[in-house]
C-alpha positions in Angstrom: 25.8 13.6 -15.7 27.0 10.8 -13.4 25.2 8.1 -11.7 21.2 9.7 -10.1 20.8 8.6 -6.7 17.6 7.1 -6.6 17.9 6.0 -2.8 15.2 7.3 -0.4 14.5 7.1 3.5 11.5 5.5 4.9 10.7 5.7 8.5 14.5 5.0 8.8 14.8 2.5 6.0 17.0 2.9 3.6 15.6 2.0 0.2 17.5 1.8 -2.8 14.9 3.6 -4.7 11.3 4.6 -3.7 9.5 2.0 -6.3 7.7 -0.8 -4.1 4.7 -2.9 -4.9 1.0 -2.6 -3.5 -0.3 -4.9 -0.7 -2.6 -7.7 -2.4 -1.6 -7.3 -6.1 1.6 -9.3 -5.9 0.8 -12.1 -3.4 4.1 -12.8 -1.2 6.5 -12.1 -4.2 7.1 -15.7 -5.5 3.9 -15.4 -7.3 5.8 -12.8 -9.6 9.7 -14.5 -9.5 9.6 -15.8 -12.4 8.3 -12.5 -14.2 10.1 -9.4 -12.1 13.3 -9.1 -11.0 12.1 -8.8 -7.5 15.4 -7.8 -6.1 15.4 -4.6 -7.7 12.8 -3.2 -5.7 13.0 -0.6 -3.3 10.4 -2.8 -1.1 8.0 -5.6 -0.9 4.4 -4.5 0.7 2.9 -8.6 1.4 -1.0 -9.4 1.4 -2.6 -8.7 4.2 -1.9 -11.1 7.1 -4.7 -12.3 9.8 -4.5 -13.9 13.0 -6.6 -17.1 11.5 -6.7 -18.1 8.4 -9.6 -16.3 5.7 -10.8 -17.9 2.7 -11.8 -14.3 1.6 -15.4 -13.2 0.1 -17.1 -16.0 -2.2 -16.9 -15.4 -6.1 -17.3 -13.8 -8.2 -14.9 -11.1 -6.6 -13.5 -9.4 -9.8 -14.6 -7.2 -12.0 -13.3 -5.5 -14.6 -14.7 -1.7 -15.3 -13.5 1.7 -17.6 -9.8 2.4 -16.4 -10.2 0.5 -13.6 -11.2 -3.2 -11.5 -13.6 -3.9 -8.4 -12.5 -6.3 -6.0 -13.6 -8.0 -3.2 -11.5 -10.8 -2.2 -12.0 -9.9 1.4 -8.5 -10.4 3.0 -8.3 -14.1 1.6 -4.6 -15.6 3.7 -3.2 -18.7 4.9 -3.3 -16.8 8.3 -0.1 -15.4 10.6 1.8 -18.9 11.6 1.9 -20.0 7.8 3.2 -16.7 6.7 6.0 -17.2 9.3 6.7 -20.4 8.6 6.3 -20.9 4.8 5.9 -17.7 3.1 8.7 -15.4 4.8 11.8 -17.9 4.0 11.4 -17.6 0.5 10.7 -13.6 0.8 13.9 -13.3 3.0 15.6 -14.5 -0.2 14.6 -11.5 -2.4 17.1 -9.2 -0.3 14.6 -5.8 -0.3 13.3 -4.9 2.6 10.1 -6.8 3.6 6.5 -5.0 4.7 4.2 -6.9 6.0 0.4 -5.8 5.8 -1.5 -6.8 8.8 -5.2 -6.6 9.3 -7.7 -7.8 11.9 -11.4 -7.8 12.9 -10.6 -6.6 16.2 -7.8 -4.5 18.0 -6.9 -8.0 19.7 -6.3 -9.7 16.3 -4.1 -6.9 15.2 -2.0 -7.1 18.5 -1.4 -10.8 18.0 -0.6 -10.6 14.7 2.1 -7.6 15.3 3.6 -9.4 18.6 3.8 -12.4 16.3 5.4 -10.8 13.4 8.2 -8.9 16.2 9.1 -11.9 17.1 10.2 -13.0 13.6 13.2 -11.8 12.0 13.8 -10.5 8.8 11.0 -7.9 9.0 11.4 -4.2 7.7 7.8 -2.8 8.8 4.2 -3.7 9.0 1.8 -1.8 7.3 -1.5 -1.7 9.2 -4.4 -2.0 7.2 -7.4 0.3 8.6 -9.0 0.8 5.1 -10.1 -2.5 3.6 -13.6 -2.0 1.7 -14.4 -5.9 1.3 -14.7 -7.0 4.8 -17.6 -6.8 7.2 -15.8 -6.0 10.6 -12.6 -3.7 11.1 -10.6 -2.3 8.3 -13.2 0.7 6.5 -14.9 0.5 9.9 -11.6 2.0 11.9 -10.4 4.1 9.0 -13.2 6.1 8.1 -12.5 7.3 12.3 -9.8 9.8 13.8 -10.4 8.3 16.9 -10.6 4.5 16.2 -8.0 4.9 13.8 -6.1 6.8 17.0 -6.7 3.8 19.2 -5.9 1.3 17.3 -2.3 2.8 16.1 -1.4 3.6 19.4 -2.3 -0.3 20.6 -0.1 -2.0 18.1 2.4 0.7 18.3 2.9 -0.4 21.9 2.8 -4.1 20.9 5.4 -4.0 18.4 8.8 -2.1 18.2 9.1 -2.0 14.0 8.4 1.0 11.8 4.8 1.2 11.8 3.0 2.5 8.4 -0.7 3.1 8.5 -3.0 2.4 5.3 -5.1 5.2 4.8 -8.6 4.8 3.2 -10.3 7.6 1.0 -13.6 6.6 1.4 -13.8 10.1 3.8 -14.2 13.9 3.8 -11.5 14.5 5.4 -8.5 12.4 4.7 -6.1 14.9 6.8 -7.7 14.7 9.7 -7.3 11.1 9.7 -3.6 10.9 8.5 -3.4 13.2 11.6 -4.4 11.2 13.9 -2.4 8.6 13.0 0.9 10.0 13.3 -0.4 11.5 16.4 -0.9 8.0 17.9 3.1 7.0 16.6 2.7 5.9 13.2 5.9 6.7 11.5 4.7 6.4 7.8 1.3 6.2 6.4 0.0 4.7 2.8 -2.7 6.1 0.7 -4.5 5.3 -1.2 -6.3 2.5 -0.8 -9.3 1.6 -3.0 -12.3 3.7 -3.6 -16.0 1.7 -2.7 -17.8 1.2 -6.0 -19.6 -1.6 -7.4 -20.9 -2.7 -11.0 -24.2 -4.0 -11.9 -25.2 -6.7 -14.5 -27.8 -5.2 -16.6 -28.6 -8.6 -18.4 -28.8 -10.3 -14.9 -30.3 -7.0 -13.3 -27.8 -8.0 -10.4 -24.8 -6.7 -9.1 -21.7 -8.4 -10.7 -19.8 -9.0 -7.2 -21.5 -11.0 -4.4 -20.2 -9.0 -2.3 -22.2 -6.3 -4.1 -19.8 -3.9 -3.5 -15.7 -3.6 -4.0 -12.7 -1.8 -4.2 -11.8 0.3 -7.2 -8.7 0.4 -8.0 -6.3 1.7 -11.1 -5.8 4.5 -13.3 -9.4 6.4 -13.3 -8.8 6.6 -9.3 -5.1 8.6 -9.7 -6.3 11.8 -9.3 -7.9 11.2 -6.6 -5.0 10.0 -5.1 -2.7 12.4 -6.2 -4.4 15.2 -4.2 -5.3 13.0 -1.7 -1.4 12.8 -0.7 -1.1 16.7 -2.0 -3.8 17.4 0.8 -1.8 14.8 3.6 1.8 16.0 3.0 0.6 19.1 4.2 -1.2 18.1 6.8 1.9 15.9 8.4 5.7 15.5 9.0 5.9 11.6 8.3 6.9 9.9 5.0 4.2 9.2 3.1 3.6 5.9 0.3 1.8 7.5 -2.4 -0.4 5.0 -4.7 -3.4 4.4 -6.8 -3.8 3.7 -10.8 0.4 4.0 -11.3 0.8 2.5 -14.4 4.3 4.6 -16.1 6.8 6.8 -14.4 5.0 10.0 -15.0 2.5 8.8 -12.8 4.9 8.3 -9.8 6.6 11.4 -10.6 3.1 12.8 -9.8 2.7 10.9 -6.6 6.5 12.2 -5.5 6.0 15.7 -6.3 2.9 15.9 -4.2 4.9 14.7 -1.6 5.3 10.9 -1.4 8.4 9.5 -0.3 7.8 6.2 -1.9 5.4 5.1 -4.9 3.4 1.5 -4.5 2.6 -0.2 -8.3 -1.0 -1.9 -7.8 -3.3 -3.4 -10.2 -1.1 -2.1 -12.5 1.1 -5.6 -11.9 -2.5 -7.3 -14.1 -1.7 -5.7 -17.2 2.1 -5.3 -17.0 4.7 -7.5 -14.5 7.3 -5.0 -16.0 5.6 -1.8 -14.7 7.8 -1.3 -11.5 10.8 -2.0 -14.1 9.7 0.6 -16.2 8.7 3.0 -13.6 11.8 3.0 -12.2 14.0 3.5 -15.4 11.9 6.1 -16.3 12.4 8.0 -13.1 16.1 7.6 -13.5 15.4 8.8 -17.3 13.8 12.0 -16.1 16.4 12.6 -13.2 18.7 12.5 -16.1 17.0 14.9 -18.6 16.2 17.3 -16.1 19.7 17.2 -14.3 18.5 15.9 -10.8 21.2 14.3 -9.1 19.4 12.6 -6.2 15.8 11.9 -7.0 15.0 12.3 -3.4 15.2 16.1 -4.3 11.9 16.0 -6.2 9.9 14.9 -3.0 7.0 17.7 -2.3 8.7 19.7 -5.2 5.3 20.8 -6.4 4.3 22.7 -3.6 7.1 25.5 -3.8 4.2 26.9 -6.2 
C-alpha cells in the first residue's frame, strides 16, 4: 500500500494529521522541546490566555486519583501582552499551526484578548474557553448556558476575523444543545471535552485534598464519557469537531474519530508519556495500513453508518 494520507481539514486549516495537544497540559510548547518533536504535530492548542495576568488557584491544585487527576490551577498565565511578546516567537518556530486558548471573566476580557491576538500574526485559531471548572467567574458559568454561550461566541466572533473553535464543557444534560448554539452564533469548530467537576477528600485530614475543593478530572476513566459525548455532538452539528479526554494510545483516538472528530487533542496523557502524540500518530498510520485506508480522513464519523 503506498503512503496513508493522514492530512485533515479544520475550519479551513490544513493539518498534516489530526493529532494536536490539549490546552493547559503542554504549556506554550517549549516546555516539551526538548522531549517531542513538536513539529510533527498536526497543531499546538496554548494555555489559556487572559487579558491580565493570573497567578491561578493557591496549592495544593493536583491531585492524583484511579485513572485519572484533579486539577485546579485556575487559568494561571503571564497574561495577553507577554504571550505576544515572549511566548509566540518561540511557538512561531515550531512551524504547526498555532491555537490559542483564550479565556476571560467577562465578555469584555474575551473581546480584548481576541482583538489583541488578530492583531498578531502568526495565529491559526483561538480556541475559546467557556468550560473551565477551576475559576470563580466565566468559563463553567457560560458553558453550562445555550444562551450565554450564544452571546458570548457571537461577541468575539465579531471581534475577531480567525477560525473560531469553542471549548465545550460536559458538566450538562444536554451537551447538544449547547454545541448547537455555538455554531449557531458562528463558531466554526468546537472542542470537547473538557474536564469533568470532581474532587477528592483526605480521609486522614478529613479535608478536601485541593483548596480549591473542587477540580477538573481529567484522563482515561473520563473517555467514555467523552467518546459519546462527541458521538451525541457530531450529530447534532455540521462543524469539525476536536475530540479529547483520557487519549492515552491510538485506539483511543481512533475512538474519538470514528464518533466523528475531525481532530484528536492528547491531554494529561503528556504526564505519563511525552511520546504519546508520537505514538498515537504512528499507530493511526499503522492501522490505516492494516486495514487498507488510504486517507485516514475517510474514517471520520465512520461509526455511525451502523
Amino acid at each position: 500500500m503506498s503512503a496513508v494520507d493522514l492530512s485533515v481539514e479544520l475550519c479551513g486549516l490544513g493539518l498534516k494529521n489530526p493529532v494536536m495537544v490539549a490546552s493547559g497540559i503542554f504549556g506554550y510548547g517549549t516546555e516539551y522541546a526538548d522531549l517531542v518533536d513538536v513539529s510533527s504535530l498536526g497543531a499546538l492548542v496554548t494555555k489559556a490566555v487572559t487579558l491580565e495576568p493570573r497567578e491561578g488557584n493557591p496549592p495544593p491544585r493536583l491531585c492524583e486519583t484511579p485513572a485519572a487527576m484533579l486539577n485546579a490551577i485556575g487559568l494561571q498565565n503571564p497574561g495577553v501582552e507577554v504571550f505576544v511578546t515572549e511566548k509566540l516567537p518561540a511557538l512561531r518556530d515550531f512551524g504547526v499551526p498555532i491555537i490559542v486558548n483564550v479565556a476571560g471573566a467577562t465578555l469584555e476580557d474575551y473581546v480584548a484578548v481576541a482583538r489583541r491576538l488578530a492583531e498578531t500574526e502568526g495565529l491559526a485559531a483561538l480556541e475559546l474557553n467557556v468550560s473551565c471548572p477551576n475559576v470563580k467567574a466565566g468559563g463553567l458559568h457560560c458553558g453550562v448556558s445555550p444562551d450565554l454561550t450564544a452571546e458570548l461566541v457571537a461577541t468575539v466572533k465579531a471581534a475577531c476575523p480567525l477560525p473560531l473553535i469553542t471549548k465545550l464543557s460536559p458538566n450538562v444534560t444536554d451537551i447538544a444543545s449547547i454545541a448547537r448554539a455555538a455554531v449557531e452564533a458562528g463558531s466554526d469548530a468546537l472542542s470537547l471535552i473538557n474536564t469533568l467537576l470532581g474532587m477528592a477528600i483526605d480521609v486522614e485530614r478529613q479535608a478536601p485534598v485541593l483548596a480549591n475543593v473542587t477540580g477538573g478530572l481529567s484522563g482515561p476513566a473520563i473517555r467514555p464519557v467523552a467518546v459519546r459525548m462527541v458521538w451525541e455532538v457530531a450529530r447534532a452539528v455540521p462543524v469539525p469537531i476536536i475530540g479529547m479526554g483520557g487519549i492515552m494510545t491510538a485506539r483511543d483516538a481512533l475512538e474519538f474519530l470514528l464518533a466523528g472528530a475531525t481532530a484528536v487533542a492528547i491531554g494529561t496523557a503528556n504526564f505519563v508519556n511525552p511520546d504519546t502524540a508520537a505514538e498515537v500518530l504512528k499507530g493511526l498510520e499503522d492501522y490505516c495500513r492494516r486495514h487498507e485506508v488510504a486517507r485516514l480522513s475517510d474514517l471520520i464519523g465512520a461509526a455511525h453508518q451502523y
